[in-house]
DSSP file (Angstrom, degrees, kcal/mol; ACC not computed):
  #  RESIDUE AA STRUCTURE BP1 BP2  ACC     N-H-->O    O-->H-N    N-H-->O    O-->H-N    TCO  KAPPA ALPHA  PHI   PSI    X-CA   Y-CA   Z-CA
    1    1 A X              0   0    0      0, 0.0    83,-1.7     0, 0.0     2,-0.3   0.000 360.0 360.0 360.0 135.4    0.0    0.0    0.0
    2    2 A X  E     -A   83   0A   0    113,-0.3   113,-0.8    81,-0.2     2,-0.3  -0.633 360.0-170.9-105.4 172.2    1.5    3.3   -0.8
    3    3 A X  E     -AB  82 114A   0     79,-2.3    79,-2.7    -2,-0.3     2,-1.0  -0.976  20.8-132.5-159.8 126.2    0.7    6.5    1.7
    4    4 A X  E     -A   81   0A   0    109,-3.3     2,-0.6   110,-0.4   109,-0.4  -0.784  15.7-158.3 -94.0 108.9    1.2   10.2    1.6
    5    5 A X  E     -A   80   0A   0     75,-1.2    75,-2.8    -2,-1.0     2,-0.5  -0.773  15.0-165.7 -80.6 115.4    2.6   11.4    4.6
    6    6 A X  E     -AC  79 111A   0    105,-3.4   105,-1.3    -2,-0.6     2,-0.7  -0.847   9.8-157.7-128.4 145.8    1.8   15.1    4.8
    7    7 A X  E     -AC  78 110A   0     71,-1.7    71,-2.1    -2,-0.5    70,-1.9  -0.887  28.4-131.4-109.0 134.7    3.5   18.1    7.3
    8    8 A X  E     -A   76   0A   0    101,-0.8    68,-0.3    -2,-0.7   101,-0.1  -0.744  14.6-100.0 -98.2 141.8    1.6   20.6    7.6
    9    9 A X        -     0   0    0     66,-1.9     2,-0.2    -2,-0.5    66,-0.1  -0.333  37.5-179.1 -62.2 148.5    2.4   24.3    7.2
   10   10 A X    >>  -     0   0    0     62,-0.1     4,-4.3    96,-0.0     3,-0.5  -0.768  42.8 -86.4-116.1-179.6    3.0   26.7   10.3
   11   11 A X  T 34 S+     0   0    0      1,-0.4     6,-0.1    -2,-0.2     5,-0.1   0.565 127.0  44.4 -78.2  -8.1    3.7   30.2   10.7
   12   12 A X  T >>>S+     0   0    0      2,-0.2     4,-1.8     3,-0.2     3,-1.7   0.773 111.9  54.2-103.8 -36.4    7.3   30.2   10.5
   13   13 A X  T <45S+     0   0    0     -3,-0.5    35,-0.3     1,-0.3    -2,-0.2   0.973 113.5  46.3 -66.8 -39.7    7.3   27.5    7.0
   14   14 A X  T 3<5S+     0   0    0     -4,-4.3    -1,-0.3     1,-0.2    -2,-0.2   0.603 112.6  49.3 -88.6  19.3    4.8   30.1    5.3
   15   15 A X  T <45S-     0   0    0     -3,-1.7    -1,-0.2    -5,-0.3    -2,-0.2   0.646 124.5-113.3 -81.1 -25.6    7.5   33.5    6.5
   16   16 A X  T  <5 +     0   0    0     -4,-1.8     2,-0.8     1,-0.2    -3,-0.1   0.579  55.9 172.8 116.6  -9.0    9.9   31.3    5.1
   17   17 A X      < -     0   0    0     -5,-1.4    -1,-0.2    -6,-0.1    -2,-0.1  -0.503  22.0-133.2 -67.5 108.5   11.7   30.4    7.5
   18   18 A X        -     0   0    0     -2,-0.8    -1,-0.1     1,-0.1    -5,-0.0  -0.346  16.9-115.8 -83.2 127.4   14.5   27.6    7.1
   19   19 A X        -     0   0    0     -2,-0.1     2,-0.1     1,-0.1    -1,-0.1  -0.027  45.4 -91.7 -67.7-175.1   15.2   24.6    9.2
   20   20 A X        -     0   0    0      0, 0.0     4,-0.1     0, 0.0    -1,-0.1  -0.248  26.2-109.0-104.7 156.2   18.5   24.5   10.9
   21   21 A X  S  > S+     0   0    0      2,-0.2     4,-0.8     1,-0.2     5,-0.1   0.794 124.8  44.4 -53.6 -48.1   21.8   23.0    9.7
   22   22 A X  H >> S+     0   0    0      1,-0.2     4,-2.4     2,-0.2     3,-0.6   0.837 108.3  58.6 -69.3 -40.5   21.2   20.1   12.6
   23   23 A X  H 3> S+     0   0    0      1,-0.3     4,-1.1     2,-0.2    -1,-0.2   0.665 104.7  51.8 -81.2 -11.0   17.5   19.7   11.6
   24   24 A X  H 34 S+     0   0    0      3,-0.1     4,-0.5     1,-0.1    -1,-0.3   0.984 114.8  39.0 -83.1 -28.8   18.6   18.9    8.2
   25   25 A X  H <X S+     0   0    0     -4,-0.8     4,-0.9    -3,-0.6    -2,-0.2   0.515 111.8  54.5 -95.1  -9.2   20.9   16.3    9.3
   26   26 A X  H  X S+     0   0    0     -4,-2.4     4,-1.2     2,-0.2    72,-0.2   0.923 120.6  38.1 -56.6 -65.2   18.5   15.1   12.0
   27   27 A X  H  X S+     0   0    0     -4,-1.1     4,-1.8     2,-0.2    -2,-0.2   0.730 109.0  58.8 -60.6 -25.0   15.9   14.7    8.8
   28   28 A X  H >> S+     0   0    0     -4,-0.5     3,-0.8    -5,-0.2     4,-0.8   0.998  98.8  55.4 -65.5 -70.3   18.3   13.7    6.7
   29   29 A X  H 3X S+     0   0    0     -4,-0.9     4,-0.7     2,-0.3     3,-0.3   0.621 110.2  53.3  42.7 -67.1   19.0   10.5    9.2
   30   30 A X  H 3X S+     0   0    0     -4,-1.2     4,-1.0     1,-0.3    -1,-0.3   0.887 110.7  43.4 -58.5 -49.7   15.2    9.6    8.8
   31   31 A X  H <X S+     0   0    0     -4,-1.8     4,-1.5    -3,-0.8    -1,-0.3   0.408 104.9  53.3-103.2  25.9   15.1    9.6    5.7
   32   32 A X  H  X S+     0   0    0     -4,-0.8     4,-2.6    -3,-0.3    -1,-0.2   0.557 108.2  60.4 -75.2 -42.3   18.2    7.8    4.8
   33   33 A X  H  X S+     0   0    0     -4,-0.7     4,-2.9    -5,-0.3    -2,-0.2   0.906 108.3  45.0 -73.1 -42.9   16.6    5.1    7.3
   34   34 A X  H  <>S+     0   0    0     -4,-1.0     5,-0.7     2,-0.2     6,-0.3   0.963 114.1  46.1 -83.7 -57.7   13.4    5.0    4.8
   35   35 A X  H ><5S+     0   0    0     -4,-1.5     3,-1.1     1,-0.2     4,-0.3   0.881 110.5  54.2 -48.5 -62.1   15.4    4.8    1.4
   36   36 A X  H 3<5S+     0   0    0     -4,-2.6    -1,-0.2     1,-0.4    -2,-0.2   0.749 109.0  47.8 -67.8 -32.5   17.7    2.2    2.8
   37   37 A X  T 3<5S-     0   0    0     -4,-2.9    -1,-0.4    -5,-0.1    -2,-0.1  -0.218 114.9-118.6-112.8  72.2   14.7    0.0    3.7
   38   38 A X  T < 5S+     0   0    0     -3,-1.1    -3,-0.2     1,-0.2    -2,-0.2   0.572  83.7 109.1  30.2  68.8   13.1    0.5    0.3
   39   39 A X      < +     0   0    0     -5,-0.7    44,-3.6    -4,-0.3    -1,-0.2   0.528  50.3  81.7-135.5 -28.3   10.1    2.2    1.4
   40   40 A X  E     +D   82   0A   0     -6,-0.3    42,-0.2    42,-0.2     3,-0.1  -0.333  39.7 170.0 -76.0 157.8   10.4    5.9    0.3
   41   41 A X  E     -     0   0A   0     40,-1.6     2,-0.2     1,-0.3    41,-0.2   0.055  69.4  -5.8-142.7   2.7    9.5    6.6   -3.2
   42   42 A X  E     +D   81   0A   0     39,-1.1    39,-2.7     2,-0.0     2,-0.3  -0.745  58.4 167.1 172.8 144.5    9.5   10.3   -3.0
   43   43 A X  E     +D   80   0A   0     37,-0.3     2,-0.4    -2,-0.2    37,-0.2  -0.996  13.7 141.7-159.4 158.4    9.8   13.2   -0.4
   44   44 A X  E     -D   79   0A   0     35,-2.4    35,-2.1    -2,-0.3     2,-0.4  -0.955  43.0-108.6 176.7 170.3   10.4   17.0   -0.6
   45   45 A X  E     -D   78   0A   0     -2,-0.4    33,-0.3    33,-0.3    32,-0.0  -0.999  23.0-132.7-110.7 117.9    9.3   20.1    1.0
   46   46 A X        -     0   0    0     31,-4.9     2,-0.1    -2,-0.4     3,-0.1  -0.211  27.0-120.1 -96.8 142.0    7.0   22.7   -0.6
   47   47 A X        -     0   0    0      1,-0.1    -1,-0.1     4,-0.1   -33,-0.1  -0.597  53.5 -80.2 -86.6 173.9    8.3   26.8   -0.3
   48   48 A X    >   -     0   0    0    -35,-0.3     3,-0.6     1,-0.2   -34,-0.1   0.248  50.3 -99.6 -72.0-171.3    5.7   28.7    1.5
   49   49 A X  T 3  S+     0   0    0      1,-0.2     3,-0.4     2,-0.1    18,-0.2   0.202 105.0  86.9-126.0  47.0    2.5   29.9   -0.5
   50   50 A X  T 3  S+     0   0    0     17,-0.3    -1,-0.2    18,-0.2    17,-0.1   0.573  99.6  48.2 -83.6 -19.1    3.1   33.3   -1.3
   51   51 A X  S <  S+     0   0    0     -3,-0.6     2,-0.3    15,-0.1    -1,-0.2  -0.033 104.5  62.7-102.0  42.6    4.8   31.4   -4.2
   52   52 A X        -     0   0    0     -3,-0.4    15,-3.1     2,-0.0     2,-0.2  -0.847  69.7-141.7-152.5 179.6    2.4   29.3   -5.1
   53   53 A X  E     -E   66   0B   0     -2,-0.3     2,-0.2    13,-0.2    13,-0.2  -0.493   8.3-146.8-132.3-174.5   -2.4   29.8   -6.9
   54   54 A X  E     -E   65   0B   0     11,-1.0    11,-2.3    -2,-0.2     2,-0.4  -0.787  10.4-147.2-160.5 134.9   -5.0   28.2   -6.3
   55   55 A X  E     -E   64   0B   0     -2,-0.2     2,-0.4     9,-0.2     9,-0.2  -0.986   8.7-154.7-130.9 134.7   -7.6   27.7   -9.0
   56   56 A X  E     -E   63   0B   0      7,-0.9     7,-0.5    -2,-0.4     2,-0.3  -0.950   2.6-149.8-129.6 114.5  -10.7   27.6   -8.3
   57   57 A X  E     +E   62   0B   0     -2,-0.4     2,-0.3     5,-0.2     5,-0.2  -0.314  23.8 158.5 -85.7 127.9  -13.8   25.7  -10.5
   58   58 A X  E >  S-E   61   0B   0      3,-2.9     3,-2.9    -2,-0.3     2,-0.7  -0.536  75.6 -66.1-145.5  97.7  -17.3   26.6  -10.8
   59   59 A X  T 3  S-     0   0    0      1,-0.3    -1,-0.1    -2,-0.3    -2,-0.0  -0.630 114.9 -14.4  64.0-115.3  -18.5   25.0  -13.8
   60   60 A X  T 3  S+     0   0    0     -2,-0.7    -1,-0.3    -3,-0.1     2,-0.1   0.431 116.2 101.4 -88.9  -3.2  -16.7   26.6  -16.9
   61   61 A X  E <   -E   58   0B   0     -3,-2.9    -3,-2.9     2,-0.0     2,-0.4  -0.561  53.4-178.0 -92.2 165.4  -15.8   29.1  -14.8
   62   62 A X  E     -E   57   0B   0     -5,-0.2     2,-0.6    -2,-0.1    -5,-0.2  -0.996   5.8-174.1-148.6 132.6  -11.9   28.9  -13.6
   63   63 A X  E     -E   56   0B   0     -7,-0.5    -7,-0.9    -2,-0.4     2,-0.2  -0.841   9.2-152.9-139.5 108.5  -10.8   31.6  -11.2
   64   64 A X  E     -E   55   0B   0     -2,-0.6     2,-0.3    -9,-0.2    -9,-0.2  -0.445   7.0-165.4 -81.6 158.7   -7.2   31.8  -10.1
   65   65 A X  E     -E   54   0B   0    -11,-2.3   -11,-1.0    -2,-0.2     2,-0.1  -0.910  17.3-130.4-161.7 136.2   -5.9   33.3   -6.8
   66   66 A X  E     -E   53   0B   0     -2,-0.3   -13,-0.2     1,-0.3   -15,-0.1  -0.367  43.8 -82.8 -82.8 134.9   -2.2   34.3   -5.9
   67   67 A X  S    S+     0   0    0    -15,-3.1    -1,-0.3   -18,-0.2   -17,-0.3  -0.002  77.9 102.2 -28.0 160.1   -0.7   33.0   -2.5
   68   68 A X        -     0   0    0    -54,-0.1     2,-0.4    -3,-0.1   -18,-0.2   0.534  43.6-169.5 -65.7-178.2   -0.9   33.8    0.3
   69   69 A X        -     0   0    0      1,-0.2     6,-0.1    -2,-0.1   -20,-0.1  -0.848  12.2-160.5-124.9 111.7   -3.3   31.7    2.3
   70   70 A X  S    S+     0   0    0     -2,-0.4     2,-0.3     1,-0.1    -1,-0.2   0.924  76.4  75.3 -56.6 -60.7   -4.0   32.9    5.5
   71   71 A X        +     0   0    0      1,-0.2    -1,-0.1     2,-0.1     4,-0.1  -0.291  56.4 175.4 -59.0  94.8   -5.5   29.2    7.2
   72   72 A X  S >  S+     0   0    0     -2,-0.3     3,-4.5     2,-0.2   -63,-0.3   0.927  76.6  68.3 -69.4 -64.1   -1.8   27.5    7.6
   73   73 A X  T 3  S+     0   0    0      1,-0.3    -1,-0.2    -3,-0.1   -64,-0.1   0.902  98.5  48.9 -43.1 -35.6   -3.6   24.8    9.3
   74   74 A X  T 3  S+     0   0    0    -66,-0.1    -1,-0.3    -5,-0.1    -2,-0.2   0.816  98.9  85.8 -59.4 -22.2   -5.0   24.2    5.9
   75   75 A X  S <  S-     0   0    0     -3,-4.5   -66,-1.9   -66,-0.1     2,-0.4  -0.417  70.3-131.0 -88.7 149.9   -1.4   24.2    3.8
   76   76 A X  E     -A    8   0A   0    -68,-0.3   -68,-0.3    -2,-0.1     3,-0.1  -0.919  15.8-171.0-117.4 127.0    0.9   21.5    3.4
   77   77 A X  E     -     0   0A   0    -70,-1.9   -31,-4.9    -2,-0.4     2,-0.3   0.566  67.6 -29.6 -98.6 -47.7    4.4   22.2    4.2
   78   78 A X  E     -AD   7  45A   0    -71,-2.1   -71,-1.7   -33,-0.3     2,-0.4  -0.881  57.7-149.3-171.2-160.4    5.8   19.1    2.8
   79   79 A X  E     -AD   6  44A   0    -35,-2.1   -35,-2.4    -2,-0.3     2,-0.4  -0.987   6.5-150.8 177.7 154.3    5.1   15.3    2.1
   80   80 A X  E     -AD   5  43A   0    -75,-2.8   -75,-1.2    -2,-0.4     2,-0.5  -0.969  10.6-153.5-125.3 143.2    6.5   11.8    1.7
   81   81 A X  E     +AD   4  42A   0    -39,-2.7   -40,-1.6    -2,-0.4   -39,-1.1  -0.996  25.9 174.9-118.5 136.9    5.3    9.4   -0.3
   82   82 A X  E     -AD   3  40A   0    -79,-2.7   -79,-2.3    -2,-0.5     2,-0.3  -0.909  35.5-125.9-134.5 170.4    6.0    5.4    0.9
   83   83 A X  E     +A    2   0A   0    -44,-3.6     2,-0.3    -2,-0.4   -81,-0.2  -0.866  45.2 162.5 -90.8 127.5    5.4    1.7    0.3
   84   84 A X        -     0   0    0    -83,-1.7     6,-0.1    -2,-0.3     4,-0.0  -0.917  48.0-131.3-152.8 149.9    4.2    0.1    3.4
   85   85 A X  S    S-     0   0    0     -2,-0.3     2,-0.2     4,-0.1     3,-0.1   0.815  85.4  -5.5 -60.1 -34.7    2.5   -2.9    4.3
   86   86 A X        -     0   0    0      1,-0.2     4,-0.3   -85,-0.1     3,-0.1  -0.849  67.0-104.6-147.4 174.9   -0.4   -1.2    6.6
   87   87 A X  S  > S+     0   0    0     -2,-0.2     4,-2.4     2,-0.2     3,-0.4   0.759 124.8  50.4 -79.7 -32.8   -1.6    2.2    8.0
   88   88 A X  T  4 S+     0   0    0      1,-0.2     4,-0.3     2,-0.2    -1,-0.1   0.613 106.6  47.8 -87.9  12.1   -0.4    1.0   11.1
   89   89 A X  T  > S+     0   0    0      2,-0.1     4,-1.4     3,-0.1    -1,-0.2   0.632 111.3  51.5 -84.4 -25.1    3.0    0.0    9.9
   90   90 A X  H >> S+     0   0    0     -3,-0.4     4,-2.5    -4,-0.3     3,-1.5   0.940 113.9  53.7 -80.0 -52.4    3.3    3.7    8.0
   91   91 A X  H 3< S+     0   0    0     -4,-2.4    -1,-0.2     1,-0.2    -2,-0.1   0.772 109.0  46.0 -39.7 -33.1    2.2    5.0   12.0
   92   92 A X  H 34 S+     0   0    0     -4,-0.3     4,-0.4    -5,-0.2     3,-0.4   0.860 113.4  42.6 -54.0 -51.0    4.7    3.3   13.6
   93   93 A X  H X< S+     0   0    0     -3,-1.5     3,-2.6    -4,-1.4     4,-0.3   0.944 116.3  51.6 -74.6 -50.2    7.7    4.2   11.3
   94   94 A X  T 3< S+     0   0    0     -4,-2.5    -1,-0.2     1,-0.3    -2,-0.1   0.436  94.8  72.6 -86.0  23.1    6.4    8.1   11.2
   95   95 A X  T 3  S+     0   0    0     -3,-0.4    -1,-0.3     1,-0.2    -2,-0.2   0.760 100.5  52.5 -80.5 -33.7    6.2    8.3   15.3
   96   96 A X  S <  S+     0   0    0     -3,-2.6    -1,-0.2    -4,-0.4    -2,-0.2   0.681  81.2 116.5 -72.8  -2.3    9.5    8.4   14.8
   97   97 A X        -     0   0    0     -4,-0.3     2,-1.7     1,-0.2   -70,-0.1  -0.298  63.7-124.7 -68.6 131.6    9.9   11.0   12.4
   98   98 A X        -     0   0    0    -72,-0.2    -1,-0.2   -75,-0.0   -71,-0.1  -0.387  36.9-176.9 -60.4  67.1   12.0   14.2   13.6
   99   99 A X        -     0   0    0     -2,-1.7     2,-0.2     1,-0.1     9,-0.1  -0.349  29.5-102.7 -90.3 174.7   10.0   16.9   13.1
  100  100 A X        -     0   0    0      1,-0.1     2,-0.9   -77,-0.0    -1,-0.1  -0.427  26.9-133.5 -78.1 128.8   10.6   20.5   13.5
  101  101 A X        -     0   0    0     -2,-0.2    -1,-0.1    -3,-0.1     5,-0.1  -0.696  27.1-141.7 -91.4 111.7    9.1   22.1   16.7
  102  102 A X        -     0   0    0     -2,-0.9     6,-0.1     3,-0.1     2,-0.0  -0.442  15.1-120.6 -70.3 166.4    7.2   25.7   15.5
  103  103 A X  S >  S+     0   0    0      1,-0.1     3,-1.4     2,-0.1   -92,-0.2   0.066  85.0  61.4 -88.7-179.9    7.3   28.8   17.6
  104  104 A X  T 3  S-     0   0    0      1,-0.3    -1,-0.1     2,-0.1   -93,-0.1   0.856 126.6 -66.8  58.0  63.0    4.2   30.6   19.0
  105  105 A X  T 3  S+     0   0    0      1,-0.1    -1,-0.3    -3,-0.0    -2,-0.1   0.467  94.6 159.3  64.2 -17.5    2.7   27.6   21.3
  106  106 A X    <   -     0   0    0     -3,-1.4     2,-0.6     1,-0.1    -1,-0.1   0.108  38.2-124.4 -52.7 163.7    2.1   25.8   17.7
  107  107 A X        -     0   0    0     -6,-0.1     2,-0.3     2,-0.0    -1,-0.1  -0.847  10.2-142.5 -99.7 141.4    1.5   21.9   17.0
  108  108 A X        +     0   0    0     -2,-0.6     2,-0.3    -6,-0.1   -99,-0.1  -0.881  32.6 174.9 -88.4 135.7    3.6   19.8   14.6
  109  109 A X        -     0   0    0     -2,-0.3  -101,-0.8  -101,-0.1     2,-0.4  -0.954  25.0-162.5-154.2 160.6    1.5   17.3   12.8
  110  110 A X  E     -C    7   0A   0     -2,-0.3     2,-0.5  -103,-0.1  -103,-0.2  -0.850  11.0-155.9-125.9 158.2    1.7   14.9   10.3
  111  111 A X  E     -C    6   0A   0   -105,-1.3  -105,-3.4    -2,-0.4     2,-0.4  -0.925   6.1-156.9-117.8 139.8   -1.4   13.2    8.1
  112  112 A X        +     0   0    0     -2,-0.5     2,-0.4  -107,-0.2  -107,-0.2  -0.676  14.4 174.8-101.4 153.1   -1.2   10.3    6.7
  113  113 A X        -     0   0    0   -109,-0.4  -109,-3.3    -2,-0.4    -2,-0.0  -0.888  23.3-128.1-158.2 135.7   -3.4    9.3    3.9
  114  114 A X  B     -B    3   0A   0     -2,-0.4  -110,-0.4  -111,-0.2     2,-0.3  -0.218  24.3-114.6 -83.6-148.6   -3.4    6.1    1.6
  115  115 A X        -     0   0    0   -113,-0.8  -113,-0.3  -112,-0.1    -1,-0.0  -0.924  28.3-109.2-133.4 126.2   -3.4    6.0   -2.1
  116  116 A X        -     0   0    0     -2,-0.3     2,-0.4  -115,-0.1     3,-0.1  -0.374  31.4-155.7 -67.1 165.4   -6.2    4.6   -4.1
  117  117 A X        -     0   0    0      1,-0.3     4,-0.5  -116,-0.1    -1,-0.0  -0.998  30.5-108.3-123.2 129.7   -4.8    1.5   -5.4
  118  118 A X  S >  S+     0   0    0     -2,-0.4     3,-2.1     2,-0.2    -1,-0.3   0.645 126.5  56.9 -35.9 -93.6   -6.9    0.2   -9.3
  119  119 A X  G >  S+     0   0    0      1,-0.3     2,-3.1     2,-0.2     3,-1.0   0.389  97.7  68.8 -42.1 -79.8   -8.8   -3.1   -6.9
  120  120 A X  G 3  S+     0   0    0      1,-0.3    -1,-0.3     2,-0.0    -2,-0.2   0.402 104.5  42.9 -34.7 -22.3  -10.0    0.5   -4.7
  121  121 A X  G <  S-     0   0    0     -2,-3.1     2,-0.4    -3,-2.1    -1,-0.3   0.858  88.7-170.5 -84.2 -48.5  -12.2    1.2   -7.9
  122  122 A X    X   -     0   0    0     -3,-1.0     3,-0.7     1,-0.2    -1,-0.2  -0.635  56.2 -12.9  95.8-122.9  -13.6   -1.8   -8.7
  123  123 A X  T 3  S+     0   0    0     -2,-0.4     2,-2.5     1,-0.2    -1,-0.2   0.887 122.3  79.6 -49.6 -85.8  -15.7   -2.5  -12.5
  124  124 A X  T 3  S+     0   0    0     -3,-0.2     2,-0.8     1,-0.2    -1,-0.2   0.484  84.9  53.0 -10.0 -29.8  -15.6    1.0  -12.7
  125  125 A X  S <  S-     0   0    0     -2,-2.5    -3,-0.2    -3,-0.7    -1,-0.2  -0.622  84.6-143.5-152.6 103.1  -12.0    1.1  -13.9
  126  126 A X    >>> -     0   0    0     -2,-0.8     4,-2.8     3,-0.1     3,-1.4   0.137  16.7-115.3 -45.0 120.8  -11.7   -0.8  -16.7
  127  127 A X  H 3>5S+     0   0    0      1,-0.3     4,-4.9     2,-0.2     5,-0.2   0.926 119.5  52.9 -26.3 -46.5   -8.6   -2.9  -17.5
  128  128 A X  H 345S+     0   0    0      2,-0.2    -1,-0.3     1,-0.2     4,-0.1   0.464 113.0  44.3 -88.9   0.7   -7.8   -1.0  -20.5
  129  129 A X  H <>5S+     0   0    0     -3,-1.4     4,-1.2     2,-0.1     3,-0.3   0.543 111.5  57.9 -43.0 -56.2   -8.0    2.6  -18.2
  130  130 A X  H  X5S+     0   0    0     -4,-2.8     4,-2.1     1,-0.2     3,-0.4   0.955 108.6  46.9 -54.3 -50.3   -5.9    0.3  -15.6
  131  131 A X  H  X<S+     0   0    0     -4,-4.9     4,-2.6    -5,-0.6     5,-0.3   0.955 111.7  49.2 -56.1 -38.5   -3.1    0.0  -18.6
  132  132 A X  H  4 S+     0   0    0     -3,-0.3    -1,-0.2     1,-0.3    -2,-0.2   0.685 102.3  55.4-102.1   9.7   -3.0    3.4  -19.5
  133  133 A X  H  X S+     0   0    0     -4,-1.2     4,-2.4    -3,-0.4    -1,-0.3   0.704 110.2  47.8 -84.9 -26.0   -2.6    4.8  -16.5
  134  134 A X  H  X S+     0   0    0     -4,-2.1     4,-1.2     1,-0.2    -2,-0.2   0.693 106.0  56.0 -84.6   4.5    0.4    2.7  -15.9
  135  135 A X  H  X S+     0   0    0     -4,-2.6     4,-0.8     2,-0.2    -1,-0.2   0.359 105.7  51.6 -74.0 -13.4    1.8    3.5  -19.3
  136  136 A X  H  > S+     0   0    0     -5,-0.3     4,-0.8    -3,-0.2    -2,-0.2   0.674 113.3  49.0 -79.9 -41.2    1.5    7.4  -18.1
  137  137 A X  H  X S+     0   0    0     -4,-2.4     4,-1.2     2,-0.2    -2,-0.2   0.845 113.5  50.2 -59.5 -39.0    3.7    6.1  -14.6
  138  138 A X  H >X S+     0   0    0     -4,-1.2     4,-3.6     1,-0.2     3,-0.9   0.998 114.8  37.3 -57.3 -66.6    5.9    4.5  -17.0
  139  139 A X  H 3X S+     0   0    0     -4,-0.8     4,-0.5     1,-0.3    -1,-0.2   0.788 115.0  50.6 -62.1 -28.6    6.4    7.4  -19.1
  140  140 A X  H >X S+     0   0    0     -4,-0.8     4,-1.0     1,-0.2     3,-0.9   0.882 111.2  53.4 -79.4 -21.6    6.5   10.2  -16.2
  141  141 A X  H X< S+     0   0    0     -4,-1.2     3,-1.7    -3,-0.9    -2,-0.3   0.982 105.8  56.1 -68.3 -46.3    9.3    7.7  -14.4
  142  142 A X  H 3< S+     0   0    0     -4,-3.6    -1,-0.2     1,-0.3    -2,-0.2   0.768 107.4  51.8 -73.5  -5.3   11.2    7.9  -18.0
  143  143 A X  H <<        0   0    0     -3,-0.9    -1,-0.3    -4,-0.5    -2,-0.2   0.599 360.0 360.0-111.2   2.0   11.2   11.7  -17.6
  144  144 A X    <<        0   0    0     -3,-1.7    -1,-0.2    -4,-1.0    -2,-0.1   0.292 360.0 360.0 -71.4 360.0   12.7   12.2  -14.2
């Protein structure tokens, strides 16, 4: 089962404010520990979202809006994606994880979420839909 592990923004990730020389190699550590037992498949940190839209649909209509976003609790800071056997195997591993403690009384927290997997669909999505979405995985993997 794959899983997005998501950090959520606080007031100091959306000023901009940059972990520490130790907190990189603290994080670094973690996730050294997740590549090495072949579980990571992707991880990064997102810049705050004064550089980043939003677009927003209502029917045909499409309405963009420019970062910032006041409701941090809403923003995603940063993310993992893994391979893990359960949700309570990804809960285990990411109790450990070393996150960065925010200023001003804030919480650190991380959400987990799984990944639909094609059986999560069921008739509905067809073999020949099942192919060509992994011919699209294939192809985005050949362009990294």
């Amino acid at each position: 089962m794959r899983f997005m592990v998501i950090t959520k923004a606080s007031a100091d990730s959306e000023a901009g404010v940059l972990p520490a020389t130790e907190d990189f190699d603290t994080m670094g550590k973690f996730i050294e520990e997740l590549v090495d037992d072949g579980v990571l498949l992707a991880a990064d940190g997102l810049q705050p979202s004064v550089k980043g839209a939003r677009i927003y649909f209502d029917g045909e209509t499409k309405t963009v809006v420019d970062g910032p976003f006041t409701e941090t609790k809403e923003l995603i800071a940063g993310y993992w994606l893994v391979e893990m056997k359960s949700l309570e195997e990804c809960v285990e591993r990411f109790k450990r994880c070393p996150v960065q403690r925010p200023g001003s009384g804030e919480r650190t927290n991380l959400e987990i979420r799984q990944v639909f997997q094609a059986e999560d669909f069921g008739e509905a999505f067809t073999a020949e839909q099942q192919e060509a979405v992994e011919q699209r995985r294939a192809k985005a993997a050949g362009n990294g």
